[in-house]
N, C-alpha and C positions, 0 to 999 in steps of 0.2 A: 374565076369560077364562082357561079351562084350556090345557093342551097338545093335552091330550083332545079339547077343540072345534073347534080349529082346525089346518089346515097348518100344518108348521114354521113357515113363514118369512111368512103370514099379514098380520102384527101388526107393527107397530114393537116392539111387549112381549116381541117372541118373535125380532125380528133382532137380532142384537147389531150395536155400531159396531164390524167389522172393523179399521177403520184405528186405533183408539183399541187394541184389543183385543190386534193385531200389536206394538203398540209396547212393551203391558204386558208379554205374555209374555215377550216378549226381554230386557226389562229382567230380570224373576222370574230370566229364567233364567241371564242374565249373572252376577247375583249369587249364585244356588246354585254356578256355575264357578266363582268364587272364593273358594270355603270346602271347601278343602281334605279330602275324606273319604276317601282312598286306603284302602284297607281290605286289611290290618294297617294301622292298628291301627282305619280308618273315622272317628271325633269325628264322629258324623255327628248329633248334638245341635246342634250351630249350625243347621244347615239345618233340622230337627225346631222350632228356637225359631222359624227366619225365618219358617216354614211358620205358624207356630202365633200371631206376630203377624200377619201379612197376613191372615189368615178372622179373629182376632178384630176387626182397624178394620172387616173387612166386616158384621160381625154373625154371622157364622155359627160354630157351635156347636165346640169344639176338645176334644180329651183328648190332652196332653202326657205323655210314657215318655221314665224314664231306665231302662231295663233291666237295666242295669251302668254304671258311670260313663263319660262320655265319650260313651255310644251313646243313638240318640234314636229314638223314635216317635210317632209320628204319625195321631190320627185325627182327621178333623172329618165333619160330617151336617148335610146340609139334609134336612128333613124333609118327606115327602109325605103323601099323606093315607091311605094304610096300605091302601090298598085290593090292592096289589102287592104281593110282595115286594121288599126291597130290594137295590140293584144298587152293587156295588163299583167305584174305579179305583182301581189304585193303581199304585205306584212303588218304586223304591230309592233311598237317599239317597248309598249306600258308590259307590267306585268304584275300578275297578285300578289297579296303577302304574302311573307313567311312565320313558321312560329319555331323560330330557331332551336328552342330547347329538343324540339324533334326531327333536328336534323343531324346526320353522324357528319355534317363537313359543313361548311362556312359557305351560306346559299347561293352568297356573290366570290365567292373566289373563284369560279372556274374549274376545279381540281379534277383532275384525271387518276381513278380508283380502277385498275384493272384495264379491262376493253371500254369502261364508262365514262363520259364525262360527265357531269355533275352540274347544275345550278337553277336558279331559278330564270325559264325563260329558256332552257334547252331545248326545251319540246314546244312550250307553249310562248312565246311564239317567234324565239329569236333565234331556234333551228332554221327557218322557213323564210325569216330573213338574211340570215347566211348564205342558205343554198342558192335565194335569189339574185343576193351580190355575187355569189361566185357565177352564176348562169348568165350575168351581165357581162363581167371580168371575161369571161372567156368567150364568149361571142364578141366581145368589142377586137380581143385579139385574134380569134380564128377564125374569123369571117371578114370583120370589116376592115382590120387593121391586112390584110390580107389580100386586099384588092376584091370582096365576096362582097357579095349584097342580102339584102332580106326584102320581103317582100309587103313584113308588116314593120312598121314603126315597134319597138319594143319600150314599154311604160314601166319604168319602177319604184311605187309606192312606199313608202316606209310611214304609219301615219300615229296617233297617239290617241288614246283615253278609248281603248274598244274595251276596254275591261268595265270600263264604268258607263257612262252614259252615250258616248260617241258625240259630244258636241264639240270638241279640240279634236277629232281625229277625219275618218273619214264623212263626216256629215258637214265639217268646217269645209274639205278640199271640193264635195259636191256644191257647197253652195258659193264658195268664193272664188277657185278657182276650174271651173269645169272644161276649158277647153286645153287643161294640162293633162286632165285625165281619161277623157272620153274615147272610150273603143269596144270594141266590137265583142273581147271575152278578155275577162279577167280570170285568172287563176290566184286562188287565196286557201287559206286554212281553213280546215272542215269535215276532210274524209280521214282515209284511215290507211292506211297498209301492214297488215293484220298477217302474223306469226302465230299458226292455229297448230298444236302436237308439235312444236319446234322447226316446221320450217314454213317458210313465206306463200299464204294461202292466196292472197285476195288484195285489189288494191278496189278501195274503195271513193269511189269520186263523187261528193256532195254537188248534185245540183238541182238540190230544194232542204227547205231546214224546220222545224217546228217553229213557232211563231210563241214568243214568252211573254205573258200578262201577270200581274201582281192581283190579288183576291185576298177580300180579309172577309173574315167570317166574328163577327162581334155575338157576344150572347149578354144579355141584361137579367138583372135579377137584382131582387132588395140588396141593402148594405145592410151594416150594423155592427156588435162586436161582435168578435170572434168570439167570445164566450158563448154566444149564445148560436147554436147550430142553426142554419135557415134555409129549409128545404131547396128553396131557390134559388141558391149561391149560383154568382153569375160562371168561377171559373170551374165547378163542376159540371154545370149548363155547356160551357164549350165543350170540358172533356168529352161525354156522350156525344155532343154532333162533331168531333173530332172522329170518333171509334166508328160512328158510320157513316163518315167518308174516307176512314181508311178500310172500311171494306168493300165499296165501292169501287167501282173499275168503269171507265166510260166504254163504249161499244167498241168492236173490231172496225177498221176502216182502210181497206187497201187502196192505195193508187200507182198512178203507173210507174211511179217511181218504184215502191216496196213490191210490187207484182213481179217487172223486170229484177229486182236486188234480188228475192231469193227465188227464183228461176234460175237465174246464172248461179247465187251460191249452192245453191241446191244438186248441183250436178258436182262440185267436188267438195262439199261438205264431207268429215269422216264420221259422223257418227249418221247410221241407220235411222233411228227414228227421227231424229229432226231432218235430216235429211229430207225423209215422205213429207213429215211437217210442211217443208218448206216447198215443196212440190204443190201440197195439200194449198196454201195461201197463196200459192202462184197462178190456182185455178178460177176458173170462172164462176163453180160450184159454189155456193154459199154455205151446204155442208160442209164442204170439204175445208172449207176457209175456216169455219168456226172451227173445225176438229184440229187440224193444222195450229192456230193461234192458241189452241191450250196447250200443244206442247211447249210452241218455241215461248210460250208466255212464260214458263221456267226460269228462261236466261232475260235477264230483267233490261239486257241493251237490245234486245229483241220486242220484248215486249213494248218497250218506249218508242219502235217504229210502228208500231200497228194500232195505237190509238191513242187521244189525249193523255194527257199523263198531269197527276196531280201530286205535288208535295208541300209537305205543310214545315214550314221555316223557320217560321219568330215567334214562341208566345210573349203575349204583353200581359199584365193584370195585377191588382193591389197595390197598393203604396207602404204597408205597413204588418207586420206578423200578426198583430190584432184586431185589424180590419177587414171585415168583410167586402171585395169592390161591389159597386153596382154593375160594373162592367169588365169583362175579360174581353181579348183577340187575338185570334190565329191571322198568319200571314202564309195564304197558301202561295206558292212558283206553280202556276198552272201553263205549261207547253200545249195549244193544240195544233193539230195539222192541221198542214195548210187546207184553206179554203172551209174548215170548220169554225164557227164561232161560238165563241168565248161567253154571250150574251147564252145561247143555247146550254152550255154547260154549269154557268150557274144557274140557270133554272132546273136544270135535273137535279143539281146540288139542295136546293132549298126544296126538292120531293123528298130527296131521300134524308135531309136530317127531322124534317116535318115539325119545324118547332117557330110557335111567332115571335118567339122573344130571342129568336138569331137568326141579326143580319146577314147576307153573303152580298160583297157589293164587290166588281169592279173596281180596283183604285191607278190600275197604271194597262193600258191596252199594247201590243207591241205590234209590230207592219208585217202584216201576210204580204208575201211578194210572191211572182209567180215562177215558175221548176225555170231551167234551165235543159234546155234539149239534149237529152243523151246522146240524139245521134250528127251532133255538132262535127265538124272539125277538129274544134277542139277537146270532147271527149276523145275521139280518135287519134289525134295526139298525142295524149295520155297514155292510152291502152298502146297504140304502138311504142312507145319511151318502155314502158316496163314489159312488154314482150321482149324486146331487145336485149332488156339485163338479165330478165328469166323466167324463159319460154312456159316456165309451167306458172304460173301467174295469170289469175283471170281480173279483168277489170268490171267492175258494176256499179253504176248510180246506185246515188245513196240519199236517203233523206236524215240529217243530221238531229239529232234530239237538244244540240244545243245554236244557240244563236252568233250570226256570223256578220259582219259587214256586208257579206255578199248581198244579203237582202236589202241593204241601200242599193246596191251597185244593180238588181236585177231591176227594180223600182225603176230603177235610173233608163231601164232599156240595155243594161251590158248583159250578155251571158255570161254568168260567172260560176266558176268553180273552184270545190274543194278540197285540196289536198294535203295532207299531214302527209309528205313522200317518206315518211322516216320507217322501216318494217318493223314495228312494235310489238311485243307479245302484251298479254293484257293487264300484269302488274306493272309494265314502265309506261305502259296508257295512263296507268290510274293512280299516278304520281304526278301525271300533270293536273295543279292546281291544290296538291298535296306536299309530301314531307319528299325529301331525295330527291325531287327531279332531274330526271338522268338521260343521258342520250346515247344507244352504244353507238362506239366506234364507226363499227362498221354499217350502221343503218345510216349516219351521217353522210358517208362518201355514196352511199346506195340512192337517198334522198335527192339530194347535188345532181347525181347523175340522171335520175329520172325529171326533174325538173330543168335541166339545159336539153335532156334527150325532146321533151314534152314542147318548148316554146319553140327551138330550135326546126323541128319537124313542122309547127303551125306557122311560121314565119318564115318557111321557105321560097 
């Protein structure tokens, strides 16, 4: 029996044993938490090996990368019957530092505190390679190993250095090996599945993302000693063109993507006025859009979908407590939306600090790619996978405020998309890339299941 012939869940061939399946993943994933990938410098080849034995005891197909020494990749393939194109998941293996004194448990141990488990890489991003391998694991057994077919070739990514520059990870398998990886929709890390007043509001699917550029803003002014005061000190010159660009806000900009996102969230939102809000920017109105963006402008994950966004990251300046610099510099993180440019933004920037003796210059440009179709297949996918688990669940594209692989992979011609399956409330969101990173229990087996529900349904 195919997929094709039957409902999911049908078949004993086509249920998997949940309880047996819970227990694997957390094991998988306990063990990728303690193998060490922080990235500088990543070694994220242990993981690429552990990866690379667990599909080969299963039978399924592997291709092992060392890209540069220490760094590892990863693809494996179950194979369908070619009638489809094929459909990617993948993951990262790297992961950011820790600063151990502000952690209550041991980042790499694993440890299980309550319903949470605990480490770095639980969420970001070695949950998502977890649920992956288990969503491989169990379609190799209840479909293929079962006499069932698929209809698309199934791709599984595992790849290295997406924390830092992406040139050992997936930008090495695009250019060295692309006919390992090339299909039709990838699914990757990005969205969200959002626990709003305690229960599971909204799954949120990335497909399109902010575009991240580096911007330094230099200000010049005499030197001399610091005994002697000099109205033109360079790092007071910054502070002031700092203060007004931190009051500063670039324009409202909706696209189709945030128009559709709060339309659909706007109908079960709980709170009244952002509710209207979001009604408000779901309109065609330009009143109503502007009136709408100063409420939801409040909640600051809000605000970051609806126009550039600026923040200011590194100062540099002086050598010595007695010296005056000639020069100070900020290092702004400038995100803008897609299809806005970056060139356009610092020239508003250089009106509003209105000063010649600071520069604003461009130092690093990132890739605008272009959305990914919400009304795909495989969105629909998705949204059927978490209807399935729980019916009161809405699915909605989402434009992500932080930067993903996907945007190689769209460049590339893949439609790709973003999914964090885990159901998060917004302090264990905001622990990824922070102190505790934690993963409960139960959004673990929730995630798994929406991800084998998601590729299982697109590769029928």
């Amino acid at each position: 029996m195919t997929l094709a012939s039957a409902p999911l869940s049908s078949t004993a061939a086509q249920e998997p044993d949940w309880g047996a399946a819970r227990q694997e993943t957390l094991e998988h994933l306990q063990a990728m938490i303690r193998m060490n990938t922080v990235n500088p410098p990543g070694n994220e080849l242990q993981v690429a090996r552990y990866l690379d034995s667990t599909f080969k005891a299963a039978g399924i197909e592997t291709h092992l990368f060392e890209p540069t020494p220490g760094r590892g990749a990863l693809v494996a393939r179950i194979k369908g019957n070619g009638s489809k194109q094929p459909v990617l998941i993948m993951g990262h293996m790297d992961v950011v530092g820790v600063e151990r004194a502000h952690w209550s448990v041991d980042p790499f141990a694993a440890e299980i505190k309550g319903d949470y488990l605990y480490g770095r890489g639980a969420i970001d991003d070695k949950g998502m390679l977890a649920a992956n391998l288990e969503t491989m694991l169990l379609l190799k057994r209840n479909v293929i190993d079962k006499g069932g077919t698929l209809s698309r070739d199934v791709i599984f990514v595992a790849n290295a250095d997406e924390e830092q520059s992406g040139e050992w990870g997936m930008g090495w398998l695009i250019t060295h090996h692309p006919e390992l990886i090339k299909a039709e929709f990838a699914l990757n890390e990005g969205g969200r599945v959002r626990i709003v007043g305690g229960k599971r509001l909204y799954v949120a699917v990335q497909n399109t993302e902010k575009v991240p550029h580096t911007v330094t803003v230099t200000a010049h002014g005499p030197g001399g000693h610091a005994s002697v005061p000099l109205p033109g000190n360079a790092i007071l010159r910054l502070g002031r063109a700092l203060a007004k660009i931190s009051d500063y806000r670039e324009p409202v900009q909706v696209n189709a993507t945030t128009r559709e996102f709060f339309a659909r969230l706007g109908a079960v939102w709980p709170t009244r006025d952002e509710r209207a809000a979001m009604a408000d920017v779901a309109s065609s109105d330009p009143r109503r859009i502007q009136r709408g963006a100063r409420i939801l402008g409040r909640t600051a994950v809000f605000d970051a979908v609806l126009r550039n966004g600026i923040s200011a990251t590194i100062l540099q300046g002086g050598i010595r407590s007695n010296v005056i610099p000639t020069d100070a510099t900020a290092t702004l993180n400038i995100r803008t939306l897609p299809g806005q440019s970056i060139d356009g933004v610092v020239a508003r920037l250089k009106k509003v600090v209105n000063d010649s003796l600071v520069d604003i210059a461009v130092t690093s440009r990132g890739t605008d790619a272009p959305a990914s179709d919400f009304a795909s297949p495989m969105f629909a996918a998705i949204q059927e996978s978490a209807r399935a688990l729980d019916p009161s669940l809405i699915t909605v594209p989402y434009l992500s405020t932080g930067a993903t692989d996907s945007a190689r992979l769209r460049v590339w011609g893949i439609q790709a998309f973003g999914l964090l399956p885990f159901p998060l409330n917004q302090d264990d969101e905001e622990r990824m890339h922070g102190n505790d990173e934690r993963i409960p229990l139960a959004s673990l087996e929730f995630g798994t299941k929406l991800v084998y529900g998601a590729v299982a349904r697109v590769a029928r």
